[in-house]
N, CA, C and O atoms as a printed pandas DataFrame, in Angstrom:
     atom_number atom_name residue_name chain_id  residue_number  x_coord  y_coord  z_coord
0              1         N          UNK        A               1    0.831   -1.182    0.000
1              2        CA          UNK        A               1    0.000    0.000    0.000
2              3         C          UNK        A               1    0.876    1.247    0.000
3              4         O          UNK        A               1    1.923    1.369    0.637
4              5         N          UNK        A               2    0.199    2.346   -0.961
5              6        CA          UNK        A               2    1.149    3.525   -0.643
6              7         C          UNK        A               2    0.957    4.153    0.708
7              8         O          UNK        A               2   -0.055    3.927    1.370
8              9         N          UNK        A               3    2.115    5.096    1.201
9             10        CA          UNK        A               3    1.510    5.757    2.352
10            11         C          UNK        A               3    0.921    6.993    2.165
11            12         O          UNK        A               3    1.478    7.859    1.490
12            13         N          UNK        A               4   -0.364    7.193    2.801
13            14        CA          UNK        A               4   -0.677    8.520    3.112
14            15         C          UNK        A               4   -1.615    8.156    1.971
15            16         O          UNK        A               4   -1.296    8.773    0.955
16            17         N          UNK        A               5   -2.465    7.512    1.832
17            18        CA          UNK        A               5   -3.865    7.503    0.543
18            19         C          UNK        A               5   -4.857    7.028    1.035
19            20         O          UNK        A               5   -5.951    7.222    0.504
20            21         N          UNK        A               6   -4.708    6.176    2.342
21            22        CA          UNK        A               6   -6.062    5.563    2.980
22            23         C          UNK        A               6   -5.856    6.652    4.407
23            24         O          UNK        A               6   -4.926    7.174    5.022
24            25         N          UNK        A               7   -7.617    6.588    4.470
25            26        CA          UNK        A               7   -7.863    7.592    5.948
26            27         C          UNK        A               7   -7.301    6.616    6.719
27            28         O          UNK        A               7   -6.725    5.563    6.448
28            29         N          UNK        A               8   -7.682    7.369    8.086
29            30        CA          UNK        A               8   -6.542    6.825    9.213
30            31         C          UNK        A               8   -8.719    5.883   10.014
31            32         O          UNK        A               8   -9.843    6.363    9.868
32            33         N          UNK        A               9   -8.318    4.648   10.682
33            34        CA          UNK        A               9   -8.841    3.543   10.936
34            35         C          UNK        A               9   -9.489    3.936   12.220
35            36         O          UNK        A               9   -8.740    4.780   12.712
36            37         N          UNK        A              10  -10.374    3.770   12.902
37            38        CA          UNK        A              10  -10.731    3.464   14.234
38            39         C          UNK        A              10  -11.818    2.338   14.460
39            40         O          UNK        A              10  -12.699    1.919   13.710
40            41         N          UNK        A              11  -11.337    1.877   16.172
41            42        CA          UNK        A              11  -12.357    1.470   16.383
42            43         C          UNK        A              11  -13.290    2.131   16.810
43            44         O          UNK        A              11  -13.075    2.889   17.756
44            45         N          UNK        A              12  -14.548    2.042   16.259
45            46        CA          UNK        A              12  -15.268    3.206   16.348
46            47         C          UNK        A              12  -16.815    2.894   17.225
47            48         O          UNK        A              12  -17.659    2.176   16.689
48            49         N          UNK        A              13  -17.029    3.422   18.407
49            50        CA          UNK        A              13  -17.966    3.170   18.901
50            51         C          UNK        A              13  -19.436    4.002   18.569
51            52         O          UNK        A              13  -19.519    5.228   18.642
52            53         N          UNK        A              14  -20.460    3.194   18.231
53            54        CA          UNK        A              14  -21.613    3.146   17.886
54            55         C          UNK        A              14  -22.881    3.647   19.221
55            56         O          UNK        A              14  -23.331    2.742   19.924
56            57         N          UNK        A              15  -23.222    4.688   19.389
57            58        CA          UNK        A              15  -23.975    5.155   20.372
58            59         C          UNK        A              15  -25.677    5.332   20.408
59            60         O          UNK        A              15  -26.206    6.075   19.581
60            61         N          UNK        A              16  -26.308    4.771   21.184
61            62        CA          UNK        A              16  -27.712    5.181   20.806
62            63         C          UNK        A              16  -28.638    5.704   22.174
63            64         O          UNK        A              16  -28.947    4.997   23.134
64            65         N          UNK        A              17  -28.841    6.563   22.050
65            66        CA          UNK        A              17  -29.526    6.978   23.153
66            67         C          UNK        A              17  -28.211    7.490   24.611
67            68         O          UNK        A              17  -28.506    7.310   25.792
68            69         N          UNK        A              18  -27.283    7.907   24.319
69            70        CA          UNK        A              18  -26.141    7.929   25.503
70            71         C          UNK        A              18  -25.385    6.801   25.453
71            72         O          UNK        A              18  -24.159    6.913   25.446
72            73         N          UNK        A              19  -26.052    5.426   25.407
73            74        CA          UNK        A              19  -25.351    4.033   25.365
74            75         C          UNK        A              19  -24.796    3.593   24.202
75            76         O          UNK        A              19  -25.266    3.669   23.066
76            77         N          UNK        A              20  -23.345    2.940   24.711
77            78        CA          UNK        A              20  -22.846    2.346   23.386
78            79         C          UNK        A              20  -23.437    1.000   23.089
79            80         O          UNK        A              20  -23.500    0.218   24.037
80            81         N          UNK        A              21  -23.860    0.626   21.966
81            82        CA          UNK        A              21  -24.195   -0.676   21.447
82            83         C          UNK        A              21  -23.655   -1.375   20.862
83            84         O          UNK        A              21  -23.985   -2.527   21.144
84            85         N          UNK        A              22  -22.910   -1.307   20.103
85            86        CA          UNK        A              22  -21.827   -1.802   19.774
86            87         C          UNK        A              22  -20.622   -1.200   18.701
87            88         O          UNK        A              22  -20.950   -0.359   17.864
88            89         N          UNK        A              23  -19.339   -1.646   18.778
89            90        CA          UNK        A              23  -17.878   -1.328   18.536
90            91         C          UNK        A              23  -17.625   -1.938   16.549
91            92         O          UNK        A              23  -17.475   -3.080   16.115
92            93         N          UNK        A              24  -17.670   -0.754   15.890
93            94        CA          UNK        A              24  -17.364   -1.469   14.572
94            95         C          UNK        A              24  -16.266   -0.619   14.000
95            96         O          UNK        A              24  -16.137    0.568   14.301
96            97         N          UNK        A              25  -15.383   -1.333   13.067
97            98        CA          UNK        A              25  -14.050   -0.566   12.190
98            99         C          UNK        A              25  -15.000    0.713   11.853
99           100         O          UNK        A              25  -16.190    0.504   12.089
100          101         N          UNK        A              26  -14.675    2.012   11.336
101          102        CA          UNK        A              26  -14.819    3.065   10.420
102          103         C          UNK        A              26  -13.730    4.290   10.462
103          104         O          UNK        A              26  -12.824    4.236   11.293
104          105         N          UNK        A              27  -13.814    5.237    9.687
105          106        CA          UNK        A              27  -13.103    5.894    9.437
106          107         C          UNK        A              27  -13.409    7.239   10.709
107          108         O          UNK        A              27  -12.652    8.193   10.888
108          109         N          UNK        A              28  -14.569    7.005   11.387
109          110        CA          UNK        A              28  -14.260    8.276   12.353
110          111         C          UNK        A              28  -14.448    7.491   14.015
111          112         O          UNK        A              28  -14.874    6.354   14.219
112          113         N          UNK        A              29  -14.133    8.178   14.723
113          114        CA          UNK        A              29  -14.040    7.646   16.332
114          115         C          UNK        A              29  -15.098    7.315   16.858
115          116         O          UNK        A              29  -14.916    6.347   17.597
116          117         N          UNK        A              30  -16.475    7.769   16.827
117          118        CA          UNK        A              30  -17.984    7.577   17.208
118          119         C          UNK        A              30  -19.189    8.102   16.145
119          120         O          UNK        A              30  -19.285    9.039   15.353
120          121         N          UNK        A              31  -19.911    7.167   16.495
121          122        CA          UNK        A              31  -20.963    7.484   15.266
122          123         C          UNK        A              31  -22.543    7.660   16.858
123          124         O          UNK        A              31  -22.763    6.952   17.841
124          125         N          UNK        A              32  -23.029    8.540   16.487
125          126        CA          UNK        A              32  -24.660    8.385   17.300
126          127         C          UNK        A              32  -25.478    8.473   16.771
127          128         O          UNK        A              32  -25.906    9.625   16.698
128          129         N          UNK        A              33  -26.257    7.406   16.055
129          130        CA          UNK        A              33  -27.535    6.718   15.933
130          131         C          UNK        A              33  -29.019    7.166   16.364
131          132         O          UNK        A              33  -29.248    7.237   17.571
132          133         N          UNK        A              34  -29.861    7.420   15.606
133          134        CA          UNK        A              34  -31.246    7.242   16.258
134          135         C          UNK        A              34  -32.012    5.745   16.091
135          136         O          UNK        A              34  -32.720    5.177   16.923
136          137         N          UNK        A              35  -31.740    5.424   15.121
137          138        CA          UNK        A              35  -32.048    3.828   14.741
138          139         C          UNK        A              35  -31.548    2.954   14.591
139          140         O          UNK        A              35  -30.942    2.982   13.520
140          141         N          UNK        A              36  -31.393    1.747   15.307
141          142        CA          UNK        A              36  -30.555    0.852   15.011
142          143         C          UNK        A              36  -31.406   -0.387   15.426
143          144         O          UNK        A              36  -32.317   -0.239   16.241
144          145         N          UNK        A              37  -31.037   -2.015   14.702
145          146        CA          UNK        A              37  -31.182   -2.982   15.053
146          147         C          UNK        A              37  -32.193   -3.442   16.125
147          148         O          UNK        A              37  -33.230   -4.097   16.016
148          149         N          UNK        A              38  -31.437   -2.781   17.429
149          150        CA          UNK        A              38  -31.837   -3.474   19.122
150          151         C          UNK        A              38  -33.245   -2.915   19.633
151          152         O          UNK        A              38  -33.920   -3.320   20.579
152          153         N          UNK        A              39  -33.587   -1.488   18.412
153          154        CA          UNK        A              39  -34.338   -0.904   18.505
154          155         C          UNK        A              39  -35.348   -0.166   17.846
155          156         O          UNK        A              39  -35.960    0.831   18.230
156          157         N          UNK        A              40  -35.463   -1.115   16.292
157          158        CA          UNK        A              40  -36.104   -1.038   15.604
158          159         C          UNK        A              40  -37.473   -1.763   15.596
159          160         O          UNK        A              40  -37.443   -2.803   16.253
160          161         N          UNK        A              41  -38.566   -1.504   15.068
161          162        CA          UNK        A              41  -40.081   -2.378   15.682
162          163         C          UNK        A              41  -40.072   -3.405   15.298
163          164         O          UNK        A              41  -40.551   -4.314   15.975
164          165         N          UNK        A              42  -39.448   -3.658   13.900
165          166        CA          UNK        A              42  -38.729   -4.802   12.942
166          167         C          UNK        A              42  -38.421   -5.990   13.682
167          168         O          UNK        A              42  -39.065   -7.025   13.856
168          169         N          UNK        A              43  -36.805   -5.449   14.249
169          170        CA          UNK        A              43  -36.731   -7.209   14.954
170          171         C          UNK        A              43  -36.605   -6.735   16.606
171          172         O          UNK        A              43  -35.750   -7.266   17.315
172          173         N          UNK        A              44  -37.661   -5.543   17.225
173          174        CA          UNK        A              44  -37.753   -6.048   18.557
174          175         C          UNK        A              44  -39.505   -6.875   18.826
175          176         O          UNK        A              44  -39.888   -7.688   19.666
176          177         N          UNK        A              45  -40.075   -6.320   17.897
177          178        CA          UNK        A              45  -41.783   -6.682   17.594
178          179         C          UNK        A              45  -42.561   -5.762   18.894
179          180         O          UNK        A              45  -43.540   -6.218   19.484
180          181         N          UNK        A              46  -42.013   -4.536   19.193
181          182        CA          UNK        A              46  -42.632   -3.712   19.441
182          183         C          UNK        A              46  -42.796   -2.681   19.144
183          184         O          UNK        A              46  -41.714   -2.102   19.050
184          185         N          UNK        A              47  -43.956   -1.811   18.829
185          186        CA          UNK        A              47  -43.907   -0.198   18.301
186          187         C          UNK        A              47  -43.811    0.461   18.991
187          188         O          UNK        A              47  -44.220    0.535   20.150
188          189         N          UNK        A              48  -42.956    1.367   18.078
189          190        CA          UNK        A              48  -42.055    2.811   19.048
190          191         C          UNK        A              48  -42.783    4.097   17.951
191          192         O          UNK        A              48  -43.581    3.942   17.026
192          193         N          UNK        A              49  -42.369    4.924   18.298
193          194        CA          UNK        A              49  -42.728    6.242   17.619
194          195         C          UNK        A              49  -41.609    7.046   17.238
195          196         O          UNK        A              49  -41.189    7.821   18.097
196          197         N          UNK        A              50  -41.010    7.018   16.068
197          198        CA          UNK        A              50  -39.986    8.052   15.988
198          199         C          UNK        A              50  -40.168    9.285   15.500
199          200         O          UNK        A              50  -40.428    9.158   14.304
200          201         N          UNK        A              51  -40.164   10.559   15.852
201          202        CA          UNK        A              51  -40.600   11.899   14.950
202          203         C          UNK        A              51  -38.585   12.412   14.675
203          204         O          UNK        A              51  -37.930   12.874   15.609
204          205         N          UNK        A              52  -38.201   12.266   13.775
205          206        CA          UNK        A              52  -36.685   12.926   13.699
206          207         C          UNK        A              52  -37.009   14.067   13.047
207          208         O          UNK        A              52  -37.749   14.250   12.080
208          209         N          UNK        A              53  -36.133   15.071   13.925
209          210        CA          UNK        A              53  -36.635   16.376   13.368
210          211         C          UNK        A              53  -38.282   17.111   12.538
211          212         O          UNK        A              53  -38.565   17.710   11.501
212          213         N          UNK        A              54  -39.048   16.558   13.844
213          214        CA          UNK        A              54  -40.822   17.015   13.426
214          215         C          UNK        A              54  -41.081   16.974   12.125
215          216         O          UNK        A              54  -41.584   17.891   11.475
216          217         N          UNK        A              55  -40.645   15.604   11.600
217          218        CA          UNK        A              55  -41.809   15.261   10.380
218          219         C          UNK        A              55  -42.885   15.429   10.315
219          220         O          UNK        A              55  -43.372   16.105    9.408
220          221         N          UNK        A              56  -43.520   14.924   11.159
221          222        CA          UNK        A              56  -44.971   14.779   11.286
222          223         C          UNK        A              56  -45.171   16.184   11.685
223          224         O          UNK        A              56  -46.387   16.257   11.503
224          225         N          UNK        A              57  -44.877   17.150   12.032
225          226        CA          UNK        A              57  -45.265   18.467   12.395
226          227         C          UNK        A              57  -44.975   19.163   11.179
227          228         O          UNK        A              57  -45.749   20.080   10.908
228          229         N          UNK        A              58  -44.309   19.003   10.617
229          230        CA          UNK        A              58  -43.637   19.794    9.216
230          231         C          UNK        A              58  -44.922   19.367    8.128
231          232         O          UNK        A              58  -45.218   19.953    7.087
232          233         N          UNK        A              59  -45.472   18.338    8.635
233          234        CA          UNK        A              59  -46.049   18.049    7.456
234          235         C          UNK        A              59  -47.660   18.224    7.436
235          236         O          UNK        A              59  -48.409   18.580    6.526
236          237         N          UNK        A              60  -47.936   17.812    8.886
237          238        CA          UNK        A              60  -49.102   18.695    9.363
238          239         C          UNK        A              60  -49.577   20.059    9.138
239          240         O          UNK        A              60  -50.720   20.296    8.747
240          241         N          UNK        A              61  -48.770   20.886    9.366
241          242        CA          UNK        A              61  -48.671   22.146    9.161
242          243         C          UNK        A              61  -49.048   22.330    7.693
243          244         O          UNK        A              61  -50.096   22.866    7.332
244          245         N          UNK        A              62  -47.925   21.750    6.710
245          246        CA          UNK        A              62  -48.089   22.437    5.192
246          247         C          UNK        A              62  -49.435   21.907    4.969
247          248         O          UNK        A              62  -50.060   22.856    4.495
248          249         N          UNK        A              63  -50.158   20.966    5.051
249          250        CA          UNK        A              63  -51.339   20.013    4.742
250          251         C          UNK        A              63  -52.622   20.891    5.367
251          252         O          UNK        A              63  -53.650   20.981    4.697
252          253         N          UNK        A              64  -52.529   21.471    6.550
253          254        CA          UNK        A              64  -53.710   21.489    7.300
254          255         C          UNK        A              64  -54.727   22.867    6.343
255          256         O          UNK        A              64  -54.523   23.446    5.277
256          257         N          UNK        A              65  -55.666   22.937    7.229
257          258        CA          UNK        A              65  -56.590   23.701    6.207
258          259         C          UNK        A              65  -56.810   23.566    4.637
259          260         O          UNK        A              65  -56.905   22.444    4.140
260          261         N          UNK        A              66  -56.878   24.547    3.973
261          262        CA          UNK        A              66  -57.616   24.525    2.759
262          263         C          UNK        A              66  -56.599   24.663    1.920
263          264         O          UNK        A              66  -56.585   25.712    1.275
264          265         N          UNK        A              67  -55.579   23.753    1.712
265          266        CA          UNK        A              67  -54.415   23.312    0.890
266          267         C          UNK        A              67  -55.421   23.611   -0.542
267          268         O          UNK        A              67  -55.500   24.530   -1.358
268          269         N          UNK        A              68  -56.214   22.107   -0.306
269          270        CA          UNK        A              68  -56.298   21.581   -1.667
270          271         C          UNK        A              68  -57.782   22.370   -2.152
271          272         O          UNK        A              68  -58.512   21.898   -3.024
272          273         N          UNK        A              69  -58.009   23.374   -1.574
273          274        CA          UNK        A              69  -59.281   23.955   -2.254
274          275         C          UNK        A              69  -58.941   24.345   -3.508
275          276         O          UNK        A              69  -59.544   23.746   -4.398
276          277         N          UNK        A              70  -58.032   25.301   -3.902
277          278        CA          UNK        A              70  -57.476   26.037   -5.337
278          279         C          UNK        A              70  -56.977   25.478   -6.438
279          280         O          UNK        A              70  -56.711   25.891   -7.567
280          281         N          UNK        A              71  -56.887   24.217   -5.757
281          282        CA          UNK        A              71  -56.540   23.118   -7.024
282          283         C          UNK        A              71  -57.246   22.779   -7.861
283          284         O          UNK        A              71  -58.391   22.446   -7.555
284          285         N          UNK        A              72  -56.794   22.743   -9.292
285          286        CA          UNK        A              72  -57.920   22.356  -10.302
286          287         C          UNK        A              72  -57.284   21.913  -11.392
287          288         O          UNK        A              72  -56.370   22.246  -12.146
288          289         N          UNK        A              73  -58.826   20.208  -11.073
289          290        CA          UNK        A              73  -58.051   18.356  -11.704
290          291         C          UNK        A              73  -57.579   18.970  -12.964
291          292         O          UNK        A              73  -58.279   19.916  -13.325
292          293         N          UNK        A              74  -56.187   18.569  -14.027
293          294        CA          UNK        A              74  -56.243   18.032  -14.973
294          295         C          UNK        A              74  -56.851   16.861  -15.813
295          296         O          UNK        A              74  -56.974   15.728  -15.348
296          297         N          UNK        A              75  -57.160   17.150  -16.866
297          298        CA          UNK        A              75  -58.444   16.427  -17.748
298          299         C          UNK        A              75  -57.325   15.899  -18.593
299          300         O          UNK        A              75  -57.569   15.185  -19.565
């Protein structure tokens, strides 16, 4: 390998919620997570609620009231 062409390696700990979950190779020192694996509804088979950065409010908002009154169907 030449030197000085690949980033520099860590073991890099994986954080979710404050807690580490687990330790994988990458190129930066810590990564923090909102979703992962241990805590997805997928494979824990329980539902959670995630809003990341007020989707559901962002979208509420543009939607609510009389959006779609002024609209008119194409034929």
């Amino acid at each position: 390998m030449k030197a000085d062409t690949h980033p520099k390696y860590y073991s890099c700990k994986v954080f979710h919620n404050g807690q580490v979950v687990m330790t994988v190779g990458a190129t930066v020192p810590e990564l923090h997570v909102e979703v992962w694996s241990g805590s997805h509804p997928f494979f824990t088979g329980k539902q959670t609620f995630v809003d990341a950065a007020g989707r559901v409010e962002k979208f509420q908002r543009k939607f609510q009231g009389n959006y779609f009154a002024g609209k008119e169907k194409k034929k």
